[in-house]
C-alpha positions as CSV (number, residue, x, y, z in Angstrom):
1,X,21.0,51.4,1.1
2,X,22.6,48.0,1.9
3,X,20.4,45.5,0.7
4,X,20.7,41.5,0.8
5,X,20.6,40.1,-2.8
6,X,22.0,36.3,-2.8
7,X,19.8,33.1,-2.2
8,X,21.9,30.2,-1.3
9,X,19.9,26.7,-2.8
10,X,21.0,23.4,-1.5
11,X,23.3,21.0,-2.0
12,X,25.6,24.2,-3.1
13,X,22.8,25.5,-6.0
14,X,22.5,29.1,-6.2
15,X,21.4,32.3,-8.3
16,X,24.1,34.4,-8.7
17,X,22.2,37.9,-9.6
18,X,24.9,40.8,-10.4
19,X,22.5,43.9,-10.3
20,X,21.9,46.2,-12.2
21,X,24.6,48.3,-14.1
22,X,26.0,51.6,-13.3
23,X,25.8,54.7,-15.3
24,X,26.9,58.0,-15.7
25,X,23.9,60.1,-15.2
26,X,22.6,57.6,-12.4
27,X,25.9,56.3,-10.5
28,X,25.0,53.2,-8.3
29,X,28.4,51.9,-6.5
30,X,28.0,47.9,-6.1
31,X,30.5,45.5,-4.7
32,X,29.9,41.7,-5.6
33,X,31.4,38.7,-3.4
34,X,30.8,35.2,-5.0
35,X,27.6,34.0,-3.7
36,X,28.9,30.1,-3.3
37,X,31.5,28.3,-2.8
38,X,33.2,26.9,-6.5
39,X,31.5,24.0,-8.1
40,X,32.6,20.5,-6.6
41,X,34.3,22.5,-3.3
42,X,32.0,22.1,-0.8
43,X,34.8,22.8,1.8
44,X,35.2,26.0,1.2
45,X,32.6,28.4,3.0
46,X,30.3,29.7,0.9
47,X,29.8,33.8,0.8
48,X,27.5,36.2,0.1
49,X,26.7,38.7,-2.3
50,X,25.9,41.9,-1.2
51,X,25.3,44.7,-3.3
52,X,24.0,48.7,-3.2
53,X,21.3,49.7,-5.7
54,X,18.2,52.1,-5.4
55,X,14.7,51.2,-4.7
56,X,13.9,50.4,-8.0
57,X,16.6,48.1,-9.2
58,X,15.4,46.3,-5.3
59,X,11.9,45.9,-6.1
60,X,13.3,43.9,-9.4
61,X,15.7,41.8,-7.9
62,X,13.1,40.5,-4.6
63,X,10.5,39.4,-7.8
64,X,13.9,37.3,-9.3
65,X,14.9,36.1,-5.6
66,X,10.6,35.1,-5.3
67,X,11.2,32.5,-8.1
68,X,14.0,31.0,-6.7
69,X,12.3,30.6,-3.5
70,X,9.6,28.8,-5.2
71,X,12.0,26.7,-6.2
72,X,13.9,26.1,-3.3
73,X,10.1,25.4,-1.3
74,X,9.2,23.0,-4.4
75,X,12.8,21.1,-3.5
76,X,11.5,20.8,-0.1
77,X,8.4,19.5,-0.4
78,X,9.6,16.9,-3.0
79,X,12.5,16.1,-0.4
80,X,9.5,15.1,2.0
81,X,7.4,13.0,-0.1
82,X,10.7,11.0,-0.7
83,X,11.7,10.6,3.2
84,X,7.5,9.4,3.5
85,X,8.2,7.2,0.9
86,X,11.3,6.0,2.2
87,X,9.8,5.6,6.0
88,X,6.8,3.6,4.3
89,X,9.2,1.1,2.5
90,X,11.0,0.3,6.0
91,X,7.0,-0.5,7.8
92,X,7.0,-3.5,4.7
93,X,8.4,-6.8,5.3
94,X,11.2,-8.6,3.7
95,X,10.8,-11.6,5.6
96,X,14.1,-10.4,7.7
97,X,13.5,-9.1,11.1
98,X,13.6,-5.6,11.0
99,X,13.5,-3.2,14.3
100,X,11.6,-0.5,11.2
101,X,8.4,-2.5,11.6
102,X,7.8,-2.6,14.9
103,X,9.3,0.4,16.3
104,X,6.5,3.4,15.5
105,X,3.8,1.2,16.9
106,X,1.8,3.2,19.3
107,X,1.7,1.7,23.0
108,X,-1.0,2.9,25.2
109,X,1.0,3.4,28.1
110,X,1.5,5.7,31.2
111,X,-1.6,7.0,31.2
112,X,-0.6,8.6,27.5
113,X,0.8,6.9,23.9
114,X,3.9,6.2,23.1
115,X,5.9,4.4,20.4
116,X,8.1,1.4,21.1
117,X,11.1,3.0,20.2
118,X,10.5,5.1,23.2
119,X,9.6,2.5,25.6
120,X,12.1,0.0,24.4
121,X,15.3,-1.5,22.7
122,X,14.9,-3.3,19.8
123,X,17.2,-5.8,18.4
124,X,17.8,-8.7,16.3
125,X,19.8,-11.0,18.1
126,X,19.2,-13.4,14.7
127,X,18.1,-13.0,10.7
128,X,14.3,-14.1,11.2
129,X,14.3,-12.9,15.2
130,X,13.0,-9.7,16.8
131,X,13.6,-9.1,20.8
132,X,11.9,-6.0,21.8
133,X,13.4,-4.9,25.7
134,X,11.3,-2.7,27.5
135,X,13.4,-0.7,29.9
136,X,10.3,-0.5,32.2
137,X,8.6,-4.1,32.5
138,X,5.4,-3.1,33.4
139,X,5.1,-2.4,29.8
140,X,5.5,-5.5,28.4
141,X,2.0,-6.3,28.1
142,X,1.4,-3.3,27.1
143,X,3.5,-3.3,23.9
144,X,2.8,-7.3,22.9
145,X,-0.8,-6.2,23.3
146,X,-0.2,-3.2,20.8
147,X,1.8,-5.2,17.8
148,X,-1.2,-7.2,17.4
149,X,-3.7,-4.8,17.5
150,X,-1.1,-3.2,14.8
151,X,-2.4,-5.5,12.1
152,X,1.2,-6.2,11.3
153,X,0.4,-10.0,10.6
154,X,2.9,-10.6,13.3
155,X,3.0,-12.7,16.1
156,X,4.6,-11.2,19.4
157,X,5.0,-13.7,22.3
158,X,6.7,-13.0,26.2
159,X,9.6,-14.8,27.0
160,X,11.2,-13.7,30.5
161,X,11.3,-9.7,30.3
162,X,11.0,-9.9,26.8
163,X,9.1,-9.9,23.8
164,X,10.3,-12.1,21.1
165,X,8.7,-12.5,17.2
166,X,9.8,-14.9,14.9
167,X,9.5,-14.2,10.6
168,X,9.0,-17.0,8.9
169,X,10.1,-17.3,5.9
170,X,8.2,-15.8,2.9
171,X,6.1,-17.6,0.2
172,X,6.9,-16.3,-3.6
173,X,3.3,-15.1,-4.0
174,X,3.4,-13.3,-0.6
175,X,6.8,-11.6,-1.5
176,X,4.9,-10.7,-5.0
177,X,2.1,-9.2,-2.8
178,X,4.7,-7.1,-1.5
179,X,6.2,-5.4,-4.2
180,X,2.2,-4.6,-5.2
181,X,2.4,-2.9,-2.5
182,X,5.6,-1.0,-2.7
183,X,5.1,-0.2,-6.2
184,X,2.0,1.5,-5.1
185,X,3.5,3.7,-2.5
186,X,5.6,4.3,-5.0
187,X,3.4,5.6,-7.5
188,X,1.6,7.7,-5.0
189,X,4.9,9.7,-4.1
190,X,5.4,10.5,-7.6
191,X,2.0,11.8,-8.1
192,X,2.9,13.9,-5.2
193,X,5.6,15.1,-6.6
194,X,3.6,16.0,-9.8
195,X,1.4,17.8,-7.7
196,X,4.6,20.1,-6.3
197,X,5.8,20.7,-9.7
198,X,2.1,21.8,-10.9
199,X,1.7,24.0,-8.2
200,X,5.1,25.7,-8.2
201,X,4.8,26.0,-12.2
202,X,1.3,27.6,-11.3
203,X,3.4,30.2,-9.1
204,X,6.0,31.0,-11.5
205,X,3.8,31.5,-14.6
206,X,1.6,34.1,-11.9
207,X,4.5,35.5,-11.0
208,X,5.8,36.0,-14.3
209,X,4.0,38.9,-15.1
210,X,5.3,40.7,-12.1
211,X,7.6,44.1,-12.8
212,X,11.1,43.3,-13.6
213,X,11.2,39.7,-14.2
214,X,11.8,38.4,-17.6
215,X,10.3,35.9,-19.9
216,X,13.8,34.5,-19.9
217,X,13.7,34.3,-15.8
218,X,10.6,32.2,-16.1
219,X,11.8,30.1,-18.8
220,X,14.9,29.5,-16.9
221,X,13.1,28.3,-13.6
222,X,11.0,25.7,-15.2
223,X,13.6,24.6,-16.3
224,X,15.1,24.2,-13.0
225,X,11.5,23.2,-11.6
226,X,11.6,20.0,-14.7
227,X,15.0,19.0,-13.4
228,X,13.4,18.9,-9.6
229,X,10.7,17.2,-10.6
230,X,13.2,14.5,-12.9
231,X,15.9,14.0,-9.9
232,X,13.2,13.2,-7.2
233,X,11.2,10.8,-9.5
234,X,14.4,9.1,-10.0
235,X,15.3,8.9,-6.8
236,X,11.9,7.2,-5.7
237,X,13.0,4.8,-8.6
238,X,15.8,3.9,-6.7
239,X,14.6,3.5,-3.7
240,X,11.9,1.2,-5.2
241,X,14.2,-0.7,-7.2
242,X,16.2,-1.4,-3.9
243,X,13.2,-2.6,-2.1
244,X,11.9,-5.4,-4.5
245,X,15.1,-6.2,-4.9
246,X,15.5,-7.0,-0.8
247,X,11.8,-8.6,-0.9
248,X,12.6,-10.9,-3.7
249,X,16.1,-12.5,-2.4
250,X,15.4,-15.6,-0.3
């Protein structure tokens, strides 16, 4: 039977597994493609492995793929605490005007709630200056009355069809108030991402007992769980770095 061996990770990543070995008492024909595409070509189209084995040598090689996937759902979940980190760093001010603040407001509006983005176009015709558009101007009360129920500690006023809001410029102690802030939002996407990594280490060391794996298998994807868990930290690292680094220029 035709089975489907190969697990393609991201960002090119996989696990090549080569099945087992063919002998003479118990032929088992396999043909092998390269599972990806080489190391730094991402061009080239990756392939897949297909190979034909008995039921036995199967059940083995879907335990081996199982740890991979807890892998590859560990990489996910880390890759959305960053994006929620990222998406909280762009709510914080900089003492720029910046369309991220204002735009996920909810607007009760239509009968229903909507965010600004969807009710209107943002811009900033200058550095410290916000102009918020609503396409439909029965709205526009309707949004300047939403940004300051928001708690934003901005100001929104009506000039014309518009909505304007001016950011003044930024005290020392207030920009130091926000990188408190940002340092906690950072801290509370690594724990999530601590949290991942014990959970998907939980699954692996369960799963390590299963038929067919190996202590070595195991070893070899906490390994690959540690250098998850190292490159996502990092990253939040980066993106915090970048952020007090925007907060802090005047």
């Amino acid at each position: 039977m035709l089975y489907f061996l190969s697990t393609l990770r991201a960002e090119g990543r996989c696990r090549k597994f080569d099945g087992p070995k063919s002998t003479a008492a118990s032929p088992s024909p396999s043909l092998s493609i390269p599972a990806c595409a080489p190391a730094g070509n991402p061009a080239k189209s990756a392939q897949i492995e297909w190979v034909y084995t008995g039921a036995a040598e199967f059940a083995m090689v879907r335990t081996i793929m199982a740890l991979d996937d807890f892998l590859l759902e560990a990489e996910e979940k880390m890759s959305k605490t960053e994006n929620v980190v990222v998406a909280e760093f762009a709510g914080v001010r900089t003492g720029k005007a910046s369309a991220a603040l204002v735009e996920n407001v909810v607007v009760e509006v239509y009968g229903s709630q909507m965010r600004i983005r969807e009710l209107a176009g943002i811009t900033t015709p200058e550095p410290r200056t916000l102009n918020i558009q609503p396409w439909d101007a029965n709205s526009l009360h309707s949004i300047e009355k939403a940004i300051q129920k928001a708690n934003l500690g901005l100001t929104p006023s009506i000039h014309g069809k518009s909505i304007r809001i001016f950011f003044p410029e930024l005290s020392q102690e207030r920009r130091q108030e926000f990188v408190k802030i940002i340092r906690k939002m950072t801290e509370d996407g690594r724990v999530a991402i601590r949290h991942v990594r014990r959970d998907a280490m939980d699954a692996l060391k369960k799963h390590g007992h299963d038929s067919g794996v190996t202590e070595d298998d195991v070893k070899h994807a906490e390994k690959e769980l540690q250098k998850l868990t190292d490159e996502y930290t990092a990253k939040l690292d980066q993106h915090l770095a970048h952020k007090e680094k925007e907060i802090m220029t005047v």
